[in-house]
PyMOL CGO cylinders between C-alpha atoms (Angstrom):
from pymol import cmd
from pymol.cgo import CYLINDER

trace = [
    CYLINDER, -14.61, 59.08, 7.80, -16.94, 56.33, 8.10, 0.3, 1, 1, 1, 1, 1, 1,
    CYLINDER, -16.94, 56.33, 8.10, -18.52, 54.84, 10.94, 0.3, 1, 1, 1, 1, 1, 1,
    CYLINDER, -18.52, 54.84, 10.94, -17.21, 51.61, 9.96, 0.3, 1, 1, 1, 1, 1, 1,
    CYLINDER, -17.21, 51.61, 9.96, -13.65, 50.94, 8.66, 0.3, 1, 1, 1, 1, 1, 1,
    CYLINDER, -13.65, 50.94, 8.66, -12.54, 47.80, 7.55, 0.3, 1, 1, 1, 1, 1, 1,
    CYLINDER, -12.54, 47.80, 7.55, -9.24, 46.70, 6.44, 0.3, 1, 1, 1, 1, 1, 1,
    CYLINDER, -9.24, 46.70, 6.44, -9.35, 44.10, 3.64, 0.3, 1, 1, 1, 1, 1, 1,
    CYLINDER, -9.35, 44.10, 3.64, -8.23, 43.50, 0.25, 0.3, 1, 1, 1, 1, 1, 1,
    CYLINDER, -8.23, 43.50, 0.25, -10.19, 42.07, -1.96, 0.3, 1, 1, 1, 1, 1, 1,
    CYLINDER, -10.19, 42.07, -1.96, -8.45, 38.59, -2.56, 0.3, 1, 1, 1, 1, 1, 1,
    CYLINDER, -8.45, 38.59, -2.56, -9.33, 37.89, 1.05, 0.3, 1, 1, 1, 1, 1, 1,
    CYLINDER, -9.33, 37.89, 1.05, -12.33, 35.44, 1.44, 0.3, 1, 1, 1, 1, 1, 1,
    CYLINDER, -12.33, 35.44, 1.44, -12.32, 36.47, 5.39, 0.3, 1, 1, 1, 1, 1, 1,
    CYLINDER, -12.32, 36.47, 5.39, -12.62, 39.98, 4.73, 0.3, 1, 1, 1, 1, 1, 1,
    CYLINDER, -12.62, 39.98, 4.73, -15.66, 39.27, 2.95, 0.3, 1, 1, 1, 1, 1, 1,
    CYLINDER, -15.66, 39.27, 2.95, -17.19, 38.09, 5.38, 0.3, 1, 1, 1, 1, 1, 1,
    CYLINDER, -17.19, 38.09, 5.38, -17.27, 41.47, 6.95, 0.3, 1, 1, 1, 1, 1, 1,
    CYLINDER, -17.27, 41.47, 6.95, -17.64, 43.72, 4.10, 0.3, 1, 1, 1, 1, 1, 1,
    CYLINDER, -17.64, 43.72, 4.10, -20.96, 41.51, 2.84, 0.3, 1, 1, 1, 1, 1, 1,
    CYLINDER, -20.96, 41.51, 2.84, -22.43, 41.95, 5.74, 0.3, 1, 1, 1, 1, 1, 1,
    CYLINDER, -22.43, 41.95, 5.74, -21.94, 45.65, 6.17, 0.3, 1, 1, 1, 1, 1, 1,
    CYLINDER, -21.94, 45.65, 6.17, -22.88, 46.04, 2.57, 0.3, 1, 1, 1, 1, 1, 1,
    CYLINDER, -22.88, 46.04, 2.57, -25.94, 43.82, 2.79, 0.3, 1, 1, 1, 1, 1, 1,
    CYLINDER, -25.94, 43.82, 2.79, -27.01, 45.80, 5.84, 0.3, 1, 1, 1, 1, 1, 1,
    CYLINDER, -27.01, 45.80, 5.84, -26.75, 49.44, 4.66, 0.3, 1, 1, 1, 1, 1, 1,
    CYLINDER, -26.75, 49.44, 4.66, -24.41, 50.07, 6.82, 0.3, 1, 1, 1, 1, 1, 1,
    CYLINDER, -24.41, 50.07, 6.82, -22.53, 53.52, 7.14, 0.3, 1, 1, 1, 1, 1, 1,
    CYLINDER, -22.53, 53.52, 7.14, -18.73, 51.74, 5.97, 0.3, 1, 1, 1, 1, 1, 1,
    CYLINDER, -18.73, 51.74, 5.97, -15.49, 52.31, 3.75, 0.3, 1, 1, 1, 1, 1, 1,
    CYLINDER, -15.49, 52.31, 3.75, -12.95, 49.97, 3.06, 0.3, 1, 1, 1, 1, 1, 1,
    CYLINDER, -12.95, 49.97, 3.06, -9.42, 51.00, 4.13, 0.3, 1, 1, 1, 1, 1, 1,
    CYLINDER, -9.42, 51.00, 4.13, -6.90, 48.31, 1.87, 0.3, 1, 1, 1, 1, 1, 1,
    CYLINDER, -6.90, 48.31, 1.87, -3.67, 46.51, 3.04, 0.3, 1, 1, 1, 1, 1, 1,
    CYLINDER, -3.67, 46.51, 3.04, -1.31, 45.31, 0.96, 0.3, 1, 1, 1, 1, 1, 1,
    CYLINDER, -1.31, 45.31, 0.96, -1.37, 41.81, 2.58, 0.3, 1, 1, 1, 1, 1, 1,
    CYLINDER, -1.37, 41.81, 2.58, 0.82, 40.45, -0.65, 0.3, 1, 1, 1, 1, 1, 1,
    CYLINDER, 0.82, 40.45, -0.65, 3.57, 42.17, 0.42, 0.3, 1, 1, 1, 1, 1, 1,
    CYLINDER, 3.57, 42.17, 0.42, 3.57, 41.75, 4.23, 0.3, 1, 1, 1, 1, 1, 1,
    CYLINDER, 3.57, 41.75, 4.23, 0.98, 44.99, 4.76, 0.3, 1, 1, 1, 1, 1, 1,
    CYLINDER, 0.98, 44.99, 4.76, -0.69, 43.16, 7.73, 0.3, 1, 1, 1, 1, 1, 1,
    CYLINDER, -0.69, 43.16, 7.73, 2.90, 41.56, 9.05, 0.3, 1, 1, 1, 1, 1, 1,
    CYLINDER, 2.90, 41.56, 9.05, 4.72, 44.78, 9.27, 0.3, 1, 1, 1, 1, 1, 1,
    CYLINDER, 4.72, 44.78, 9.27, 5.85, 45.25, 12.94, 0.3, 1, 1, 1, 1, 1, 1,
    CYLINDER, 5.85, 45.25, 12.94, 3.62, 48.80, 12.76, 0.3, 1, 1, 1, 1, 1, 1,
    CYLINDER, 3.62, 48.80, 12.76, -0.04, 47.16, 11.98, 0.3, 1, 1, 1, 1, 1, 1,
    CYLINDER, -0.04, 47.16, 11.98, 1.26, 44.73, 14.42, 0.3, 1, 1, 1, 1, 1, 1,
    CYLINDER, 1.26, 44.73, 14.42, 1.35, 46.71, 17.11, 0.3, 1, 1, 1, 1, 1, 1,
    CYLINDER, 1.35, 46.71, 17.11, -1.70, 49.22, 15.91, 0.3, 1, 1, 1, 1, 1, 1,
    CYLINDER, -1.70, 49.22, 15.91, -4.02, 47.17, 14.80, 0.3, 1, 1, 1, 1, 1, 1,
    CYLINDER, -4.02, 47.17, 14.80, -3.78, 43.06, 15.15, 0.3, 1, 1, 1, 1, 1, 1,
    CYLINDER, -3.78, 43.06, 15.15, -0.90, 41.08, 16.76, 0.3, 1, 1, 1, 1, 1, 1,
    CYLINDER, -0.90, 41.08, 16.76, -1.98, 37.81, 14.93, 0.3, 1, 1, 1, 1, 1, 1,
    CYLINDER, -1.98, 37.81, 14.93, -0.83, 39.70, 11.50, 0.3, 1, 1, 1, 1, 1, 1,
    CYLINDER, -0.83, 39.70, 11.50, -3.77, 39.03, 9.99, 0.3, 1, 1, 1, 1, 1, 1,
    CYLINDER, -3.77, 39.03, 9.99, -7.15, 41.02, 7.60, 0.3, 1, 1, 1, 1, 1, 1,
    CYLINDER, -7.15, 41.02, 7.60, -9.61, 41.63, 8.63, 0.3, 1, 1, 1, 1, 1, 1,
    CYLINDER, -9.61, 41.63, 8.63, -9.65, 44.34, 11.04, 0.3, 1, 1, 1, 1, 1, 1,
    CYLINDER, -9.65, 44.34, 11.04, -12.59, 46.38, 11.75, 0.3, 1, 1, 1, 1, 1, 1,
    CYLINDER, -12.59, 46.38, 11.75, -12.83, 49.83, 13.42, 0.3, 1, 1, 1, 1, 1, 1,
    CYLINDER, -12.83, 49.83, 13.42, -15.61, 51.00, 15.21, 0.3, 1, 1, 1, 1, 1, 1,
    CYLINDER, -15.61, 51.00, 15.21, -16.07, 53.59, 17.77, 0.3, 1, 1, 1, 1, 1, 1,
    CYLINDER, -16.07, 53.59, 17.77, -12.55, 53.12, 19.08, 0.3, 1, 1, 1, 1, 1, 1,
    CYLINDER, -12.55, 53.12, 19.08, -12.50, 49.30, 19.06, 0.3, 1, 1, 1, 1, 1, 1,
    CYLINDER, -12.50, 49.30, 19.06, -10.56, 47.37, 16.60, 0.3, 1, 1, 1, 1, 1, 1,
    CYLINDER, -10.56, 47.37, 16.60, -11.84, 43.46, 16.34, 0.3, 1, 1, 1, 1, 1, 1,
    CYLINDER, -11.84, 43.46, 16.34, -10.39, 41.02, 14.69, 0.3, 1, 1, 1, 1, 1, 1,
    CYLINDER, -10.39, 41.02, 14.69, -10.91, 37.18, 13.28, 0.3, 1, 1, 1, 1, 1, 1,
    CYLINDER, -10.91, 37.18, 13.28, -14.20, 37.26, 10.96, 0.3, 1, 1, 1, 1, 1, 1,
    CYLINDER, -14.20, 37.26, 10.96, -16.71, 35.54, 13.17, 0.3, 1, 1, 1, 1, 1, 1,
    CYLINDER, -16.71, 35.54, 13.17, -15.78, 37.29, 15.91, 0.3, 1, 1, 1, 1, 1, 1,
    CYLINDER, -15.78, 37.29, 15.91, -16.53, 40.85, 13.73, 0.3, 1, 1, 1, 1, 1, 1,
    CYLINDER, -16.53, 40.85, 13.73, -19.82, 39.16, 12.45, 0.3, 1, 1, 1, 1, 1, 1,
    CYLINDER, -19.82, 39.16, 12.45, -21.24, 38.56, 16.11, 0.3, 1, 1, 1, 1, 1, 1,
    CYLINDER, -21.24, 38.56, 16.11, -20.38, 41.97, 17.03, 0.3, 1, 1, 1, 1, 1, 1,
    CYLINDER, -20.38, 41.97, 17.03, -21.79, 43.56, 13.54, 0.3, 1, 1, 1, 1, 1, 1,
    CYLINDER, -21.79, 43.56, 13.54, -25.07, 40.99, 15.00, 0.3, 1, 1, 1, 1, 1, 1,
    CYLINDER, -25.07, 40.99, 15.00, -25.52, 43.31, 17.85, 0.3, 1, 1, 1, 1, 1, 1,
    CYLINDER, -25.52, 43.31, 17.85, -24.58, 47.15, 16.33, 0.3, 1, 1, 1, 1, 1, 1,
    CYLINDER, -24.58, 47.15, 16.33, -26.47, 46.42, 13.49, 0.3, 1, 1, 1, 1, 1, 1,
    CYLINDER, -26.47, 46.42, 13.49, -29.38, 44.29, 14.13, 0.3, 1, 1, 1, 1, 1, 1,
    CYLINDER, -29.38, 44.29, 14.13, -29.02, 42.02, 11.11, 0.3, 1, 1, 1, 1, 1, 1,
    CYLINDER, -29.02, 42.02, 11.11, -28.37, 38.48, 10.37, 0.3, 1, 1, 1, 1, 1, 1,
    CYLINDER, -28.37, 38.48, 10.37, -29.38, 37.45, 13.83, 0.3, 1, 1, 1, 1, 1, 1,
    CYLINDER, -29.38, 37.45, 13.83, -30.74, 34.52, 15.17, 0.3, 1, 1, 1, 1, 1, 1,
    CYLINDER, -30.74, 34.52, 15.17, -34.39, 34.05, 16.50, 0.3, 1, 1, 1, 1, 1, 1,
    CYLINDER, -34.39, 34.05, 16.50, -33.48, 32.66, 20.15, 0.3, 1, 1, 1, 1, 1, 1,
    CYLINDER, -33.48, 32.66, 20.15, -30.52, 31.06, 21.73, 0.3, 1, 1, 1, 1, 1, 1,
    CYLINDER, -30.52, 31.06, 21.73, -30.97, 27.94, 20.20, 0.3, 1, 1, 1, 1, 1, 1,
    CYLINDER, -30.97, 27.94, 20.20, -30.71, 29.27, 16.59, 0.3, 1, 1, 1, 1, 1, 1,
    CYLINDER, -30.71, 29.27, 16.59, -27.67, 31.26, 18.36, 0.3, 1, 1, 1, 1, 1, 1,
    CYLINDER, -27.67, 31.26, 18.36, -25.37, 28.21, 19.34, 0.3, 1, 1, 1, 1, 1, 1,
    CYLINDER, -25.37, 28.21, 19.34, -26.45, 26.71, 15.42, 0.3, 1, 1, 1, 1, 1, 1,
    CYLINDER, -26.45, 26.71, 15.42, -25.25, 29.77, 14.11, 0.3, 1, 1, 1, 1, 1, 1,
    CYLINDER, -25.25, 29.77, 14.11, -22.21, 29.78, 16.41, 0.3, 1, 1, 1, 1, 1, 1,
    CYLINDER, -22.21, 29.78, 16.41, -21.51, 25.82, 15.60, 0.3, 1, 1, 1, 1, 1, 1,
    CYLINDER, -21.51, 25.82, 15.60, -21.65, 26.61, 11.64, 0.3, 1, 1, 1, 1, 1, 1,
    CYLINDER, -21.65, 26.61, 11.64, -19.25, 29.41, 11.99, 0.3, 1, 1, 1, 1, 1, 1,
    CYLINDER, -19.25, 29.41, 11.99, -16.63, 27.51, 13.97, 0.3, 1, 1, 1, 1, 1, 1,
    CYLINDER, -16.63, 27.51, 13.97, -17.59, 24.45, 11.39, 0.3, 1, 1, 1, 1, 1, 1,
    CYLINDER, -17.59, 24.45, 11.39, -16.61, 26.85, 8.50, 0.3, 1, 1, 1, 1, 1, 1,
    CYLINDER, -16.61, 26.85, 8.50, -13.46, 28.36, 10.32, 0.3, 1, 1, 1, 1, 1, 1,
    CYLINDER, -13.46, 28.36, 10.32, -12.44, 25.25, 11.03, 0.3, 1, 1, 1, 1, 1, 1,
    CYLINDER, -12.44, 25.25, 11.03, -13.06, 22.75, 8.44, 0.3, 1, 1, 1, 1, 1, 1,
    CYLINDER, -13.06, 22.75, 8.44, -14.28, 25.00, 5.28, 0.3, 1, 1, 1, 1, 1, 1,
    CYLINDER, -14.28, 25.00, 5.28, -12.69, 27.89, 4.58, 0.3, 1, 1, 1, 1, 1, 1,
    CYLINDER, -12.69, 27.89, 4.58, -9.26, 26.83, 6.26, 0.3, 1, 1, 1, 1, 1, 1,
    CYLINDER, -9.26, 26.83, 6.26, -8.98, 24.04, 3.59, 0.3, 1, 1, 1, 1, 1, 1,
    CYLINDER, -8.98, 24.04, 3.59, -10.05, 25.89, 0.78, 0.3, 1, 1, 1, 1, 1, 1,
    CYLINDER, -10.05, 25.89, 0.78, -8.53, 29.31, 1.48, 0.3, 1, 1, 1, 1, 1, 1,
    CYLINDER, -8.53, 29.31, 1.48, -5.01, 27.27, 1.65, 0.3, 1, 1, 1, 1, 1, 1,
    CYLINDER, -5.01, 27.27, 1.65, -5.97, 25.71, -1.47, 0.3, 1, 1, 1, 1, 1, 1,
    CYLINDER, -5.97, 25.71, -1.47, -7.10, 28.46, -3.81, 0.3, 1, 1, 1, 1, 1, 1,
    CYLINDER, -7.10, 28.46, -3.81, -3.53, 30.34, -2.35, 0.3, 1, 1, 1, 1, 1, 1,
    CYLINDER, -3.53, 30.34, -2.35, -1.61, 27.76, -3.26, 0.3, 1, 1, 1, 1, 1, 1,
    CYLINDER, -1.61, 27.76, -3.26, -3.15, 27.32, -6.92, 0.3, 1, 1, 1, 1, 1, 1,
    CYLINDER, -3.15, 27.32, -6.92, -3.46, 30.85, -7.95, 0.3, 1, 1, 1, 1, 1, 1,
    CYLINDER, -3.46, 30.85, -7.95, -1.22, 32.82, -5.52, 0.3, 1, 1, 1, 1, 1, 1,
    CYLINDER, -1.22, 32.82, -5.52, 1.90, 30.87, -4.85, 0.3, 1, 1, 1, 1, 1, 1,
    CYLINDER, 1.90, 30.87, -4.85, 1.66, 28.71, -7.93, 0.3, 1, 1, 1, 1, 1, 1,
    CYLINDER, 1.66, 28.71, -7.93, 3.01, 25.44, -6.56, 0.3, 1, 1, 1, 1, 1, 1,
    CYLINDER, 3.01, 25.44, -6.56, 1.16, 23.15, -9.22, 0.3, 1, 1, 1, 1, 1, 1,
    CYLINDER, 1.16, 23.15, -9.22, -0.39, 19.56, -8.46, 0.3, 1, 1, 1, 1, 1, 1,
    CYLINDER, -0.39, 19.56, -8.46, 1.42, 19.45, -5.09, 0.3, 1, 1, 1, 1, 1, 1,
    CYLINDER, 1.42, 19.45, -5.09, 0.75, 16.56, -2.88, 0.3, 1, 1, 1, 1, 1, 1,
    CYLINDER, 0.75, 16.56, -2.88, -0.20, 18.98, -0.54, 0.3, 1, 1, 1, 1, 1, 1,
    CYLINDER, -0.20, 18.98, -0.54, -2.27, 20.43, -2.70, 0.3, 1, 1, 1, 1, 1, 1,
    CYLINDER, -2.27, 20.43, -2.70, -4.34, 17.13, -3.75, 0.3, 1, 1, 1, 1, 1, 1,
    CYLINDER, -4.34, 17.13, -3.75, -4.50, 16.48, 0.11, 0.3, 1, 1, 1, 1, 1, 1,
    CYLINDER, -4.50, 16.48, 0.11, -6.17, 20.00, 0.80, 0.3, 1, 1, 1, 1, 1, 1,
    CYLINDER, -6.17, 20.00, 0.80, -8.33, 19.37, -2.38, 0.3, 1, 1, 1, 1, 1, 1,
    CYLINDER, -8.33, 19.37, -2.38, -9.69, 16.25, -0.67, 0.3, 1, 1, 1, 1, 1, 1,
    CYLINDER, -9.69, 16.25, -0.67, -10.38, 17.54, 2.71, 0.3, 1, 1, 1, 1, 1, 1,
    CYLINDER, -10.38, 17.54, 2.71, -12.18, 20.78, 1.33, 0.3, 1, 1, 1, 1, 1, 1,
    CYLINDER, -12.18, 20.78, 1.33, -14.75, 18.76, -0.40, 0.3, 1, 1, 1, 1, 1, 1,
    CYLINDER, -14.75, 18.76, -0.40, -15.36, 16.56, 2.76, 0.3, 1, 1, 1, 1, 1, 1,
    CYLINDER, -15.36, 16.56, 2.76, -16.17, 19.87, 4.30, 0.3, 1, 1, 1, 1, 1, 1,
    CYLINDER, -16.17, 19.87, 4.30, -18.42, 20.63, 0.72, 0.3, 1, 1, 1, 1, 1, 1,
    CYLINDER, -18.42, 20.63, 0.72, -20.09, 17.61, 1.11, 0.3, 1, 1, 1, 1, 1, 1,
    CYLINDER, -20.09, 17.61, 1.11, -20.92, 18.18, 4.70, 0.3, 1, 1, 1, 1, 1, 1,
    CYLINDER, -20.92, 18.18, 4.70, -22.41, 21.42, 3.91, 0.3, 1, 1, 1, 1, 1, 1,
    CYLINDER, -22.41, 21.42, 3.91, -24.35, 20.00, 0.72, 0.3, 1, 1, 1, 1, 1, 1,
    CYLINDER, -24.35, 20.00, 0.72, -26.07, 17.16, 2.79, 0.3, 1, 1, 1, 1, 1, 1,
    CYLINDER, -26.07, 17.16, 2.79, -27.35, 20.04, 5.39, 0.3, 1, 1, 1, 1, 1, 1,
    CYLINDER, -27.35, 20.04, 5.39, -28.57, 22.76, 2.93, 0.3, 1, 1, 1, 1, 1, 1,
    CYLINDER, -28.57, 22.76, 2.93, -31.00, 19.20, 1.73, 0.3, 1, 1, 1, 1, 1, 1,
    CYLINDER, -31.00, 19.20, 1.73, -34.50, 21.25, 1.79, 0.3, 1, 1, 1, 1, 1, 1,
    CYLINDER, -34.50, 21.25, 1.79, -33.20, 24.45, 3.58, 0.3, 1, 1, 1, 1, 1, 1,
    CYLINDER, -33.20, 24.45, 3.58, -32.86, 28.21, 1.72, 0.3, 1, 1, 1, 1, 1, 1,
    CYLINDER, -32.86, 28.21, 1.72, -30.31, 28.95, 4.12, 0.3, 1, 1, 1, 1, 1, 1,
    CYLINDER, -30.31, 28.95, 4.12, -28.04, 27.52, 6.79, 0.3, 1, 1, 1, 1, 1, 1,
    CYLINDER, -28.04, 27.52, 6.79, -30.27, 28.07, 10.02, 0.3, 1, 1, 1, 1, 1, 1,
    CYLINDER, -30.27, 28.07, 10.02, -33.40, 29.01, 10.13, 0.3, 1, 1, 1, 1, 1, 1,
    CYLINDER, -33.40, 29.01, 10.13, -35.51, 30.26, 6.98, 0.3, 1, 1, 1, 1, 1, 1,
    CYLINDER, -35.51, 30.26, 6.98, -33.60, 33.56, 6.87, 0.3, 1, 1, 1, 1, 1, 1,
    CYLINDER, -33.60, 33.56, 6.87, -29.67, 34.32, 6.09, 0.3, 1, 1, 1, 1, 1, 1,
    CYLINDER, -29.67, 34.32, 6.09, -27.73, 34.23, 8.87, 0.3, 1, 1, 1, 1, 1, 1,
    CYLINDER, -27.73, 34.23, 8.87, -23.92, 35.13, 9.96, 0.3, 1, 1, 1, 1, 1, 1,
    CYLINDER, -23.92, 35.13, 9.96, -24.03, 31.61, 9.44, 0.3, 1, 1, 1, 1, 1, 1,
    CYLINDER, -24.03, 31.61, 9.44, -24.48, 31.64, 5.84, 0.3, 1, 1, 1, 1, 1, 1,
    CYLINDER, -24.48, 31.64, 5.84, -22.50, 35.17, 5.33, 0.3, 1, 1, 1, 1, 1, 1,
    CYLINDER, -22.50, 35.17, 5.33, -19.07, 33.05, 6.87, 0.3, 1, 1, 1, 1, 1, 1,
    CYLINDER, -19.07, 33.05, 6.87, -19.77, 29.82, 4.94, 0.3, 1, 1, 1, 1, 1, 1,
    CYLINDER, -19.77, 29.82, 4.94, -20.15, 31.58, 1.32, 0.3, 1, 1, 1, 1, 1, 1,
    CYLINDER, -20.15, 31.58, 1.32, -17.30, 34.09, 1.42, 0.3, 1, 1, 1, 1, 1, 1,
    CYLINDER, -17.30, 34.09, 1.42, -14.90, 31.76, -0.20, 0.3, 1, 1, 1, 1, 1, 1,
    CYLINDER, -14.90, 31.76, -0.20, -17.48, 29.87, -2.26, 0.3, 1, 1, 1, 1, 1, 1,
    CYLINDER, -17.48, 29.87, -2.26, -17.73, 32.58, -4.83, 0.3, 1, 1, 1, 1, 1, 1,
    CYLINDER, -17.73, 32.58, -4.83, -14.65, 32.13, -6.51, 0.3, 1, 1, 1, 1, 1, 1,
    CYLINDER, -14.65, 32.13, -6.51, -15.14, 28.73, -8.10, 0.3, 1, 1, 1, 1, 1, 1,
    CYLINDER, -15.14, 28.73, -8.10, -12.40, 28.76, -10.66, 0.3, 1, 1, 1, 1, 1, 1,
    CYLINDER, -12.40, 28.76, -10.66, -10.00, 29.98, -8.57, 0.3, 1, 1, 1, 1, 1, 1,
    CYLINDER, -10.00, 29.98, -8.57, -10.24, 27.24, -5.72, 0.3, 1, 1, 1, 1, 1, 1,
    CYLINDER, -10.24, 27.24, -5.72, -10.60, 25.20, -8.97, 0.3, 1, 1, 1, 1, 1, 1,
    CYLINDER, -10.60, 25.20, -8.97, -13.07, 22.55, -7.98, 0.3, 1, 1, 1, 1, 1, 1,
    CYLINDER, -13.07, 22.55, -7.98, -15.71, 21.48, -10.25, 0.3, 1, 1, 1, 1, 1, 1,
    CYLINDER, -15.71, 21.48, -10.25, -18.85, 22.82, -8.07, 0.3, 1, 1, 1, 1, 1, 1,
    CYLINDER, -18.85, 22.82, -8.07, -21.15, 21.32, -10.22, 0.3, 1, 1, 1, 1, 1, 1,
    CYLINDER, -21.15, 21.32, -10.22, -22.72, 18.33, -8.41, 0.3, 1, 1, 1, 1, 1, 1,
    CYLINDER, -22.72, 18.33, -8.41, -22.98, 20.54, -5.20, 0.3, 1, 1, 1, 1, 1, 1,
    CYLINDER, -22.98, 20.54, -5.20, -26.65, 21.36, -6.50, 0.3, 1, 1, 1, 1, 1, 1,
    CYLINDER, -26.65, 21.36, -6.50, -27.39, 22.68, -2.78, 0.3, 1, 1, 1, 1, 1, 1,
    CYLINDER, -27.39, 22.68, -2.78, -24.33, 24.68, -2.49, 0.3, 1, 1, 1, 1, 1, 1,
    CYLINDER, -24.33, 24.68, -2.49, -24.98, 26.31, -6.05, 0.3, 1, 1, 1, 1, 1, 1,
    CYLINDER, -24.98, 26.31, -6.05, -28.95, 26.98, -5.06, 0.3, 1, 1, 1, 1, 1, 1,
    CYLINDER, -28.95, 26.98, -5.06, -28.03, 28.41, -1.17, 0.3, 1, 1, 1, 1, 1, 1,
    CYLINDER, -28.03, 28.41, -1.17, -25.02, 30.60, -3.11, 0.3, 1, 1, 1, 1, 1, 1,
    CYLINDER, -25.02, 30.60, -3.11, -27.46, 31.70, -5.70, 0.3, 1, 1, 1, 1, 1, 1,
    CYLINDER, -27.46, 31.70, -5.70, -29.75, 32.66, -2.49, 0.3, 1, 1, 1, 1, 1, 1,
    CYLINDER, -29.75, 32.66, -2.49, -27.21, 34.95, -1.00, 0.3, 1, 1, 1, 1, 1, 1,
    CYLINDER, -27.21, 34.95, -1.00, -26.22, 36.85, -3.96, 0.3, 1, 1, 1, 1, 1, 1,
    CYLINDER, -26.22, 36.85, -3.96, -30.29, 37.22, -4.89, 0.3, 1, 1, 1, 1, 1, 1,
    CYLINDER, -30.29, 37.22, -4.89, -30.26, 39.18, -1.65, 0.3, 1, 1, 1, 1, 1, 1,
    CYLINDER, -30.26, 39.18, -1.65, -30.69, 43.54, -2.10, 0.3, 1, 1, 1, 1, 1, 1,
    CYLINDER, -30.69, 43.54, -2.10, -27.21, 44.97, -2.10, 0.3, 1, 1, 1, 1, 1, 1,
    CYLINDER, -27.21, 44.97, -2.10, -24.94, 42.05, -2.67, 0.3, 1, 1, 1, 1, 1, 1,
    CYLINDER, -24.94, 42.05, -2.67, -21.92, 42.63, -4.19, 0.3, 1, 1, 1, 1, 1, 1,
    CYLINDER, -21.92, 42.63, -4.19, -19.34, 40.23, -5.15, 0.3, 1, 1, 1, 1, 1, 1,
    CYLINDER, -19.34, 40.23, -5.15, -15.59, 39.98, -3.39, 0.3, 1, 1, 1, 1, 1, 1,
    CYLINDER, -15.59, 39.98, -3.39, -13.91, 41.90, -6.20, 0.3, 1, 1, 1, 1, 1, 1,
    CYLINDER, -13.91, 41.90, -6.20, -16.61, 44.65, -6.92, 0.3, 1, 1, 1, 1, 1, 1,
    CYLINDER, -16.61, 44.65, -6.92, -16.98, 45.12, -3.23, 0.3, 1, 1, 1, 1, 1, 1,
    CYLINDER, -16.98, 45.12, -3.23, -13.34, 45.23, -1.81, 0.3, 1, 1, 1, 1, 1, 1,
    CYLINDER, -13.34, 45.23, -1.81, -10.17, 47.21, -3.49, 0.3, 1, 1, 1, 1, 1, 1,
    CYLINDER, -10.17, 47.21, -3.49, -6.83, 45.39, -4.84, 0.3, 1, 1, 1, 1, 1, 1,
    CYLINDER, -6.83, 45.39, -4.84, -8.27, 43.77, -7.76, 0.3, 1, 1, 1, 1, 1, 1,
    CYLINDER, -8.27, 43.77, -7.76, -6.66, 43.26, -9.72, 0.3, 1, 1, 1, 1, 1, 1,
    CYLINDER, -6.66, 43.26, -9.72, -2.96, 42.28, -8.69, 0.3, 1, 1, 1, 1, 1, 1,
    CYLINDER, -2.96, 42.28, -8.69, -0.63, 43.62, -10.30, 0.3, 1, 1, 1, 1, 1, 1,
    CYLINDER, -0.63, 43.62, -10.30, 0.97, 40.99, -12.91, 0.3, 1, 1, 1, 1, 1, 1,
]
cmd.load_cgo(trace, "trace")
């Protein structure tokens, strides 16, 4: 068994967040999948065993299981020793990002690329309504990136390795990425990086069955 077990599947943009990281640092990991599409991470036994919220990703680690992504990314900061800030003021930017992604970016789009591709509901009001808000978060992001490699700092960050996860499946979320010039350099930045992988090469469950 692996020092490192995380549960994901490999549709999951949070898991990514996670598995990058672990991947990126050379870490000693193995991914253990749940069949979140039908109700793996609901069912009243990984309820009780692993997360309460019903919800990937979970990681295992020396008899701790964590939950919620930026939460596992600050503790992978400290085990590992990568992705860190410089002092405590690069800290609370990195910490402001990640809560700026959870909140505004990948909440939006997650919901968005589920509804398209996952649940199918078509050209919803809804979804026209989530479109709109998850560019406003795009367009937040693309005005900071303005002259920077990465989100804080001149090195890649948890910062960065939360704010991309979702990012990399462009026809999927099915918004024309093209005039985020910033967004498409900073991605192309990440997956330049020694070890990157992308979701579905890097996670199991891909593909769904039809």
């Amino acid at each position: 068994m692996a020092e490192y077990v995380l549960h994901c599947f490999a549709q999951s943009g949070n898991a990514y967040k996670p598995a990058l990281m672990l991947e990126l640092s050379g870490a000693d990991w193995e991914p253990k999948w749940n069949d979140f599409f039908n109700g793996g991470s609901r069912a009243p036994n990984f309820r009780e065993s692993y997360n309460e919220m019903g919800e990937i990703p979970v990681l295992e680690h020396e008899g701790l299981k964590l939950t919620q992504s930026g939460v596992i990314l600050d503790y992978l900061v400290e085990k590992l020793g990568t992705f860190g800030w410089a002092d405590d003021t690069e800290r609370r930017e990195v910490l402001r990002w990640i809560l700026f992604d959870n909140h505004k970016l990948t909440s939006y789009t997650a919901t968005l690329r589920y509804l398209r591709v996952f649940a199918k509901t078509g050209e919803t009001e809804v979804v026209k309504w989530l479109e709109g808000r998850a560019i406003g978060a795009y367009k937040v992001l693309e005005h900071h990136l303005e002259g920077r490699d990465f989100v804080v700092g001149g090195k890649p960050t948890i910062a960065d390795l939360s704010l991309c996860a979702y990012l990399y499946w462009p026809e999927e979320i099915g918004i024309d990425f093209t005039p985020f010039k910033n967004i498409n350099r900073w991605l192309g930045n990440i997956s330049a990086l020694p070890g990157w992988k992308a979701p579905y090469d890097l996670m199991p469950g891909h593909p769904l069955p039809a």
